[in-house]
mmCIF file of the C-alpha atoms, coordinates in Angstrom:
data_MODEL
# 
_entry.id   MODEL 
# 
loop_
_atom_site.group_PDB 
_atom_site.id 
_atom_site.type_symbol 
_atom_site.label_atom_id 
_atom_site.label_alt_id 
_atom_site.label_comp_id 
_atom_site.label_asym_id 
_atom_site.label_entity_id 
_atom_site.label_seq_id 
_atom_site.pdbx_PDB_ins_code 
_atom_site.Cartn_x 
_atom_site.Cartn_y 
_atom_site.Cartn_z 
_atom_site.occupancy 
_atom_site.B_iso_or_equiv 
_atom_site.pdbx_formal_charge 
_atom_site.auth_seq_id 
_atom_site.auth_comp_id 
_atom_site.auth_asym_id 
_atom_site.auth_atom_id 
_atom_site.pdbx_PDB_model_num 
ATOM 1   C CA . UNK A 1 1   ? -47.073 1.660  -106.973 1.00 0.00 ? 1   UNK A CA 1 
ATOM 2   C CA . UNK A 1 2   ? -44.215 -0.049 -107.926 1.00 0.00 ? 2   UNK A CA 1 
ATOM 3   C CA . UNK A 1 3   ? -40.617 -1.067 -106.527 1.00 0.00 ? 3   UNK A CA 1 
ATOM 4   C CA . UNK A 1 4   ? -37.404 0.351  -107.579 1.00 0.00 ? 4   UNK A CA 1 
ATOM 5   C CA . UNK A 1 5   ? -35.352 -1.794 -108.941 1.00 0.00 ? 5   UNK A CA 1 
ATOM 6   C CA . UNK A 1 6   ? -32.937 0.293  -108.416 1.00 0.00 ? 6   UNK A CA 1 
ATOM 7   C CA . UNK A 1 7   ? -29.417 0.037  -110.025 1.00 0.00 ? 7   UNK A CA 1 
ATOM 8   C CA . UNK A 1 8   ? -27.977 -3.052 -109.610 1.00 0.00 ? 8   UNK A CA 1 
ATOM 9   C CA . UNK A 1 9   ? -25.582 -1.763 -106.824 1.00 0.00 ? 9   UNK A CA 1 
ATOM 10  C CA . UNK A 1 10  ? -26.595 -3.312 -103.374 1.00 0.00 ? 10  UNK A CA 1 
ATOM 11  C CA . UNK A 1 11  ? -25.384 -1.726 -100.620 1.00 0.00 ? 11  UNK A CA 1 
ATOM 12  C CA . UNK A 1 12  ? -22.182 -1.044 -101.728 1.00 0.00 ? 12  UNK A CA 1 
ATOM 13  C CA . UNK A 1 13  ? -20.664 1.657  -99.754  1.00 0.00 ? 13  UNK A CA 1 
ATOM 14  C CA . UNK A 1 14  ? -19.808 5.336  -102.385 1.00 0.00 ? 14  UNK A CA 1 
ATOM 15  C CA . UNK A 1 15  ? -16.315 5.516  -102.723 1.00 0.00 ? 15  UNK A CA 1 
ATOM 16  C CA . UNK A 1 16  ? -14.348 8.839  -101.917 1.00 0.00 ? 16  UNK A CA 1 
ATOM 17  C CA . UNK A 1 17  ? -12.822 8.969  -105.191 1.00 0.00 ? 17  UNK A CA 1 
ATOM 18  C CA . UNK A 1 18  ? -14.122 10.247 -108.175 1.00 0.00 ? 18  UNK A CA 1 
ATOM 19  C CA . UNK A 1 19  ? -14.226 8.117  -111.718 1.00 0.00 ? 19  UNK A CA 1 
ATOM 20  C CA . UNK A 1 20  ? -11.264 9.479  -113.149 1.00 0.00 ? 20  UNK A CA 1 
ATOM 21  C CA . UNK A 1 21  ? -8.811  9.433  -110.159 1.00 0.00 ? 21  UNK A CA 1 
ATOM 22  C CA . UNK A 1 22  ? -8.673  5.677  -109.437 1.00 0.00 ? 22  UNK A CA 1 
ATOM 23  C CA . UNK A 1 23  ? -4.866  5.579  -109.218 1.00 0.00 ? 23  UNK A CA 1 
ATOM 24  C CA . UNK A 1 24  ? -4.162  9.095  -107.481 1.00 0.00 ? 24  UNK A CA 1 
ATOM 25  C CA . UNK A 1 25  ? -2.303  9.259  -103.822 1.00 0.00 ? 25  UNK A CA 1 
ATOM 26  C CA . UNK A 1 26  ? -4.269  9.154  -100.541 1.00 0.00 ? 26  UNK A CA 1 
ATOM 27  C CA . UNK A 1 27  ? -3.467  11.778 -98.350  1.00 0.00 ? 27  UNK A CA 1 
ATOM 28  C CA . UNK A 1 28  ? -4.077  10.130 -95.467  1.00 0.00 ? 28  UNK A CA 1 
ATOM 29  C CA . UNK A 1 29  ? -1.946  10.195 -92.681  1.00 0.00 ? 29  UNK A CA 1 
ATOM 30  C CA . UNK A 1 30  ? -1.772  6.312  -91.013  1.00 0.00 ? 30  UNK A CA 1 
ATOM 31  C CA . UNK A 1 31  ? -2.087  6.930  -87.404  1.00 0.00 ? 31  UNK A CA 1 
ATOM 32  C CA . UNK A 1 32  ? -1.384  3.108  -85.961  1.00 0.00 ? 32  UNK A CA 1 
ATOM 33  C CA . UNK A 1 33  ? 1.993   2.808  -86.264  1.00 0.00 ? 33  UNK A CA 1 
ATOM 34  C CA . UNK A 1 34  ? 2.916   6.079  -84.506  1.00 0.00 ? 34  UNK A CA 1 
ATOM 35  C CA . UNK A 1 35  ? 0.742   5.011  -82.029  1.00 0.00 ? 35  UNK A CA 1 
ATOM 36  C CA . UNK A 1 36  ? 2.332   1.524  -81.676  1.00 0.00 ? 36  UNK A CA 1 
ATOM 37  C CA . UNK A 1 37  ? 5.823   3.266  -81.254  1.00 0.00 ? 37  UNK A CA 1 
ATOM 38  C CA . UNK A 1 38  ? 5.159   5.340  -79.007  1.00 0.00 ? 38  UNK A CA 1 
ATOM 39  C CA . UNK A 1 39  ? 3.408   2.498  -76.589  1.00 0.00 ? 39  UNK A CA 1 
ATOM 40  C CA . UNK A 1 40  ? 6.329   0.952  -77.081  1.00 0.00 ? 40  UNK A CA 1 
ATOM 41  C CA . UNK A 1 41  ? 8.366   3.759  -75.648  1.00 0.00 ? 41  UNK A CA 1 
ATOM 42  C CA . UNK A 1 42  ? 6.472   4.750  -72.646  1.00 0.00 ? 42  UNK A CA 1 
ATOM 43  C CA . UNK A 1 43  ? 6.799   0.344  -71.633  1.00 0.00 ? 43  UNK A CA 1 
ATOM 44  C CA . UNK A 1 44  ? 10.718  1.446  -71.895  1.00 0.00 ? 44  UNK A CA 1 
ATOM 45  C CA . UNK A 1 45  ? 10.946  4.356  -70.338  1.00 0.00 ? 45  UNK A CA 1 
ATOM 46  C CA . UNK A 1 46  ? 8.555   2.796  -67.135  1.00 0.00 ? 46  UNK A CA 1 
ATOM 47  C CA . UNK A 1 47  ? 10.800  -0.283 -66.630  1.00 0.00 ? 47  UNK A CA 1 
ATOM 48  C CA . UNK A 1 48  ? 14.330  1.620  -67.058  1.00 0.00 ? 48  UNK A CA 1 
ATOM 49  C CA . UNK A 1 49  ? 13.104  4.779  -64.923  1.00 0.00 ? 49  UNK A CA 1 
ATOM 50  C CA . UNK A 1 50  ? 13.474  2.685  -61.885  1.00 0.00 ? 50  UNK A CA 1 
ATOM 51  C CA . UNK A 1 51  ? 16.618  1.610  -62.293  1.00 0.00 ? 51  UNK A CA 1 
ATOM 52  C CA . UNK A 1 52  ? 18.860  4.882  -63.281  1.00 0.00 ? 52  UNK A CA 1 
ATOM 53  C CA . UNK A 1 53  ? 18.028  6.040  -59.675  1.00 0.00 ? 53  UNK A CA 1 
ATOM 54  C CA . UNK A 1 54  ? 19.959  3.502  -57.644  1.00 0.00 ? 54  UNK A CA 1 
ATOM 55  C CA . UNK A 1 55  ? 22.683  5.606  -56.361  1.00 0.00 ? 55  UNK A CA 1 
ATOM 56  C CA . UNK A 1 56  ? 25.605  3.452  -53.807  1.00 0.00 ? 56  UNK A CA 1 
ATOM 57  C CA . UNK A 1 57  ? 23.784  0.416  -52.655  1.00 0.00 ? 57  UNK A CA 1 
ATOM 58  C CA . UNK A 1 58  ? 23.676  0.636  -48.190  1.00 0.00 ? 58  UNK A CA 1 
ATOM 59  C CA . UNK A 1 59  ? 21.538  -0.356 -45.950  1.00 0.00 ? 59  UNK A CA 1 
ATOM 60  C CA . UNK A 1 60  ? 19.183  2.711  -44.837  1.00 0.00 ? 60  UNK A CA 1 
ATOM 61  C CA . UNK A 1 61  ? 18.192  2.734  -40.938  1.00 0.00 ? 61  UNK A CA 1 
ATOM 62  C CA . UNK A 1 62  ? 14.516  3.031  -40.554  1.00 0.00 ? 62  UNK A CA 1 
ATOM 63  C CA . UNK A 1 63  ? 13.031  6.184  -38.839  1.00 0.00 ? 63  UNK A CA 1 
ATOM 64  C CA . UNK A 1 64  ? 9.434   7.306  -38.352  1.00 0.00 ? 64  UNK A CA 1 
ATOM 65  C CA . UNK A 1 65  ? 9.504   10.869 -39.933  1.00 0.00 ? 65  UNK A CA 1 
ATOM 66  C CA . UNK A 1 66  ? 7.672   12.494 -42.671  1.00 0.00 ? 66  UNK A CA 1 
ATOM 67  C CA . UNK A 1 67  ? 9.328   13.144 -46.112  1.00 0.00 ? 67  UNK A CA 1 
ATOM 68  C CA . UNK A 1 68  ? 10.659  16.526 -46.828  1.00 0.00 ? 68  UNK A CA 1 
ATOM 69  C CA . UNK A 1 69  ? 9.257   17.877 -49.932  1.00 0.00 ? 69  UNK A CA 1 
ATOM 70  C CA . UNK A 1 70  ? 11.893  19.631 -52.132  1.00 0.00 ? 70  UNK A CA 1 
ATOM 71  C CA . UNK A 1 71  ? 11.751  21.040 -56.175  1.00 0.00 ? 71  UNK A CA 1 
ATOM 72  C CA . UNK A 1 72  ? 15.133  20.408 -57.282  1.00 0.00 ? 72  UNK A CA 1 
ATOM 73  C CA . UNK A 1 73  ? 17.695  17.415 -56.650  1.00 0.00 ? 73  UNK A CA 1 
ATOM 74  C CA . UNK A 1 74  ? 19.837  18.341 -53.778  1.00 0.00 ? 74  UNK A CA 1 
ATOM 75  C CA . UNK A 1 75  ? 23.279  17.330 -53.223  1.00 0.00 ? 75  UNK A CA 1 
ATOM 76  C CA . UNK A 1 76  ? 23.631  13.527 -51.588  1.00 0.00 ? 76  UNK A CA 1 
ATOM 77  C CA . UNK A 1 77  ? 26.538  12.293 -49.383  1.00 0.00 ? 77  UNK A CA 1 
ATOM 78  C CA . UNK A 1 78  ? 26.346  8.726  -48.847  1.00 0.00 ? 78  UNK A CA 1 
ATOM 79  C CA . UNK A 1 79  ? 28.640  6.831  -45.859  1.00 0.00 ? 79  UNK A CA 1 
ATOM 80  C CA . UNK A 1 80  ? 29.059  3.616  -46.605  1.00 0.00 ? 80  UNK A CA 1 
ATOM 81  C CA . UNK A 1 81  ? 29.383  0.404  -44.091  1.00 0.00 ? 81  UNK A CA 1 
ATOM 82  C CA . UNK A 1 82  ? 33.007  0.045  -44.946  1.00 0.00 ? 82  UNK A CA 1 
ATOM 83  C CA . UNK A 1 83  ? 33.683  3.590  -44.356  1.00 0.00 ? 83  UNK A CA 1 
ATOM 84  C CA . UNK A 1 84  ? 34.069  5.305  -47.645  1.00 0.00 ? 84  UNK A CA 1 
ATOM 85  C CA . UNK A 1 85  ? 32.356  8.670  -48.618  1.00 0.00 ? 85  UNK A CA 1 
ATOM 86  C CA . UNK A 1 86  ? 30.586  9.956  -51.757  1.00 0.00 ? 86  UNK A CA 1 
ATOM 87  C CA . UNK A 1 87  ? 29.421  12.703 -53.265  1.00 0.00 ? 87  UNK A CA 1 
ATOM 88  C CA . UNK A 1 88  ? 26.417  11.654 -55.729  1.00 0.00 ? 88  UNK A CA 1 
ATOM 89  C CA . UNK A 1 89  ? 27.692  8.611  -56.746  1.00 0.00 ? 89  UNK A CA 1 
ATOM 90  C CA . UNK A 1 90  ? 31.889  9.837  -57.228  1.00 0.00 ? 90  UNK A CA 1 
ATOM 91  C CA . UNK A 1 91  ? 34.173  8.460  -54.308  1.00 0.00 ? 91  UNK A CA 1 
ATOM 92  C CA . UNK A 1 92  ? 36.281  11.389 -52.571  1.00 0.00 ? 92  UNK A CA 1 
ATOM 93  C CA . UNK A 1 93  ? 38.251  11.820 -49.887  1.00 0.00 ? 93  UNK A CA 1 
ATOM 94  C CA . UNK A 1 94  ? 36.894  12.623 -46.451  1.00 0.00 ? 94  UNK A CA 1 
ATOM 95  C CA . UNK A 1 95  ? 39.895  15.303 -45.947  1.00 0.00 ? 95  UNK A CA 1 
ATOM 96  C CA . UNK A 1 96  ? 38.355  16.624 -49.416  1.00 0.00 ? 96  UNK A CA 1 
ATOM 97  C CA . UNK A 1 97  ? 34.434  16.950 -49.018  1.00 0.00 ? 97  UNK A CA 1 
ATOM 98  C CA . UNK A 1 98  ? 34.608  20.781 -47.836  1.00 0.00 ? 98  UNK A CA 1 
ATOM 99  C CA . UNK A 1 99  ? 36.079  21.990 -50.330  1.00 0.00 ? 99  UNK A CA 1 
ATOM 100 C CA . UNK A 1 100 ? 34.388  19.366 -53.195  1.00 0.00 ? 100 UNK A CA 1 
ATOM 101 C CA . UNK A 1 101 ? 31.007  20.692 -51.865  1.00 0.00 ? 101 UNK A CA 1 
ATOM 102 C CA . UNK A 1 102 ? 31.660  24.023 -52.056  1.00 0.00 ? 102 UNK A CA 1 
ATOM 103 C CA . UNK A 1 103 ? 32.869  23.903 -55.562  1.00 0.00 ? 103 UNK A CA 1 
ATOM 104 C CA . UNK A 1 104 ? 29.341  21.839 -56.147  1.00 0.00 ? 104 UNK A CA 1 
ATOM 105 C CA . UNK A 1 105 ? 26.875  24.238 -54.703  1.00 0.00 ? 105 UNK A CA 1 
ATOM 106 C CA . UNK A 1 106 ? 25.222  25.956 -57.426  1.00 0.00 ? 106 UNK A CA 1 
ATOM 107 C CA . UNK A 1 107 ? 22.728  28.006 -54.460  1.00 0.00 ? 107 UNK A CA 1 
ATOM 108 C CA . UNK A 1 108 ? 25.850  28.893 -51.900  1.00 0.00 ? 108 UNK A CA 1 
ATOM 109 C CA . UNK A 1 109 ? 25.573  28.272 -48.516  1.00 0.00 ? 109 UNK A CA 1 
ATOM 110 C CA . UNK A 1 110 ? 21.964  27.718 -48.634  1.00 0.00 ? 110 UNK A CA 1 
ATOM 111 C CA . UNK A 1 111 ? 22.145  24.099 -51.035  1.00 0.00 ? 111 UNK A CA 1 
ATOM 112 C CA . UNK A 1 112 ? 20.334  21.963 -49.351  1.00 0.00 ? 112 UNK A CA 1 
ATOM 113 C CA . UNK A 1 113 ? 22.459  18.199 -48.521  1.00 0.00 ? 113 UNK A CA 1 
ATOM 114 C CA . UNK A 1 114 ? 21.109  14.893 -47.415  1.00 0.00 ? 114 UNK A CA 1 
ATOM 115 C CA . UNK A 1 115 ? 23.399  12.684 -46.176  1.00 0.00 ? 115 UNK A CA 1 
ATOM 116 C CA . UNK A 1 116 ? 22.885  9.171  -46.460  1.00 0.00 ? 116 UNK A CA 1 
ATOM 117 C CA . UNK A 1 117 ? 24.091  6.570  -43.981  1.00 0.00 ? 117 UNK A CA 1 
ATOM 118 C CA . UNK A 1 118 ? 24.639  2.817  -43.711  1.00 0.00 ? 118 UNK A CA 1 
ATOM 119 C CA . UNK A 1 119 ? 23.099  1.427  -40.757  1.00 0.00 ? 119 UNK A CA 1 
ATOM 120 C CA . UNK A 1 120 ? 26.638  -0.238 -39.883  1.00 0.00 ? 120 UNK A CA 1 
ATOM 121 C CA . UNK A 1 121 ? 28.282  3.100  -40.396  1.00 0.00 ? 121 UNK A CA 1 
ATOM 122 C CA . UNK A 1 122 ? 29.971  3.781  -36.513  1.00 0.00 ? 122 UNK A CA 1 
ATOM 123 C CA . UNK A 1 123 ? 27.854  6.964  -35.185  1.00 0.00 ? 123 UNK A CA 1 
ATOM 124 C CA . UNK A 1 124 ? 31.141  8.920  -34.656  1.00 0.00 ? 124 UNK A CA 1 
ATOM 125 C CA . UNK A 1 125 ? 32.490  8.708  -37.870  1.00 0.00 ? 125 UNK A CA 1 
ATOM 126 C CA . UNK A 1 126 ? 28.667  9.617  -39.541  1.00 0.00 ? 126 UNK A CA 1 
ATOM 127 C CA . UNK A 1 127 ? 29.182  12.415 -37.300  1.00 0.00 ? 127 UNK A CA 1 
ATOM 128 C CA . UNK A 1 128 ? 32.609  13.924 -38.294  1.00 0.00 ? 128 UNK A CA 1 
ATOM 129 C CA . UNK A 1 129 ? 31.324  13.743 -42.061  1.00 0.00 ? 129 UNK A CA 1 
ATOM 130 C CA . UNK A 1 130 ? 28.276  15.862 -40.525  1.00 0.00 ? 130 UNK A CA 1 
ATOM 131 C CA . UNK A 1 131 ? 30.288  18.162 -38.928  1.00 0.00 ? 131 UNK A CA 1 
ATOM 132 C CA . UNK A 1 132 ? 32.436  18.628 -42.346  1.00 0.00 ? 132 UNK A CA 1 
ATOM 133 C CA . UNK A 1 133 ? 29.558  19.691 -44.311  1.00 0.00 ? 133 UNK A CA 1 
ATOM 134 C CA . UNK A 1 134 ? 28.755  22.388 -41.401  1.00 0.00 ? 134 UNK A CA 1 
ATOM 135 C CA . UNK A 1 135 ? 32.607  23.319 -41.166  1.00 0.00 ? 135 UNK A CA 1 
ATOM 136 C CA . UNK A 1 136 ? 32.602  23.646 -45.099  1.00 0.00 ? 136 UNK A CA 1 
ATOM 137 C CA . UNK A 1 137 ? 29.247  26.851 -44.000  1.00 0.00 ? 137 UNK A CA 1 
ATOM 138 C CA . UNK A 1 138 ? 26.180  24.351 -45.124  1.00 0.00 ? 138 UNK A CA 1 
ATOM 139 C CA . UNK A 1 139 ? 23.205  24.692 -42.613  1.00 0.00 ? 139 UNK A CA 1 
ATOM 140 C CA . UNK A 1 140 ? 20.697  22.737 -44.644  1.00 0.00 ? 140 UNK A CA 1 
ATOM 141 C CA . UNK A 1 141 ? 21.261  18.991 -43.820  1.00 0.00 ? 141 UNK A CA 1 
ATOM 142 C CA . UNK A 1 142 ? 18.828  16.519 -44.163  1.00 0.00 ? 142 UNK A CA 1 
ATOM 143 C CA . UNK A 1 143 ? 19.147  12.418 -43.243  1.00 0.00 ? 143 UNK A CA 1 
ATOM 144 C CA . UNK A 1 144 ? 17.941  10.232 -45.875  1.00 0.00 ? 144 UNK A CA 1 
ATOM 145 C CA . UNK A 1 145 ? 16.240  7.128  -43.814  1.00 0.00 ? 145 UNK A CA 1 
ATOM 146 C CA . UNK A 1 146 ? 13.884  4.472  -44.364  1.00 0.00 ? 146 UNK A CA 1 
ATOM 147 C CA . UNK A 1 147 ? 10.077  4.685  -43.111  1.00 0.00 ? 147 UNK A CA 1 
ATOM 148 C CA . UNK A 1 148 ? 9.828   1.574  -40.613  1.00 0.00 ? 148 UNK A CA 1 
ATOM 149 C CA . UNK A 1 149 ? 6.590   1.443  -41.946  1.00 0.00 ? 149 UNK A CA 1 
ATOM 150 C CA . UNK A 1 150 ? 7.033   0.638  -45.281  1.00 0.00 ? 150 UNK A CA 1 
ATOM 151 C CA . UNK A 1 151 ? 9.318   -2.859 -44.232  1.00 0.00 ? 151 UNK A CA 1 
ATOM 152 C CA . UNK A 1 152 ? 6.966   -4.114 -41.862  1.00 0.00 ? 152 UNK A CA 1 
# 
């Protein structure tokens, strides 16, 4: 009983390629820097997500209700401290939000609006712009607040 002696080739790993095709293509596809890329774009998208949704900077008052659950992005009105009124984030009149929210509602009547008041807003004046959107035939308002809990 004898060793082999083998060939002279020591653990050297068998190549894919055959003798005569030492300079032919790979048909490989490189996966890492696809990968790499798209990393790269998810880290984007997570730190600018956060700040596209802004909306009119006010101070929210802070309420202890639960959060109304809703598929699509209603319509917002926003009061601000110094009295001016928006629709989204466009200025408009206050003589002119019946009819601009009319023209908005893609549902009718039944579009659901959340209005959104500064804390500093006077309660008669939030109230007029509440009464508006009623006047104008809405009957699904909602108040956007703060949950006390959350700044404690």
């Amino acid at each position: 009983m004898g060793m082999s002696a083998g060939n002279g080739h020591y653990n050297r790993p068998k190549s894919k390629r055959r003798r005569g095709n030492r300079h032919a293509p790979i048909s490989e596809i490189n996966m890492t820097p696809m990968v790499d890329v798209m990393l790269v774009l998810l880290i984007i998208f997570m730190v600018a997500a956060p700040m596209l949704t802004s909306g009119v900077p006010i101070e929210l008052p802070e309420a202890n209700a639960p959060a109304l659950a809703s598929n699509n992005e209603p319509l917002t009105i926003t009061v601000t401290g110094d009295g001016k009124t928006y629709i989204q984030e466009a200025e408009i009149e206050f003589s002119e939000l019946g009819t601009k929210l009319t023209a908005l509602a893609k549902n009718g009547f039944k579009e659901k609006i959340f209005v959104r008041g500064d804390k500093n807003v006077p309660y008669g004046q939030f109230m007029r712009v509440i009464a508006h959107i009623n006047d104008a035939g809405f009957k699904s308002i909602g108040l956007i607040t703060i949950d006390e809990t959350s700044t404690n």
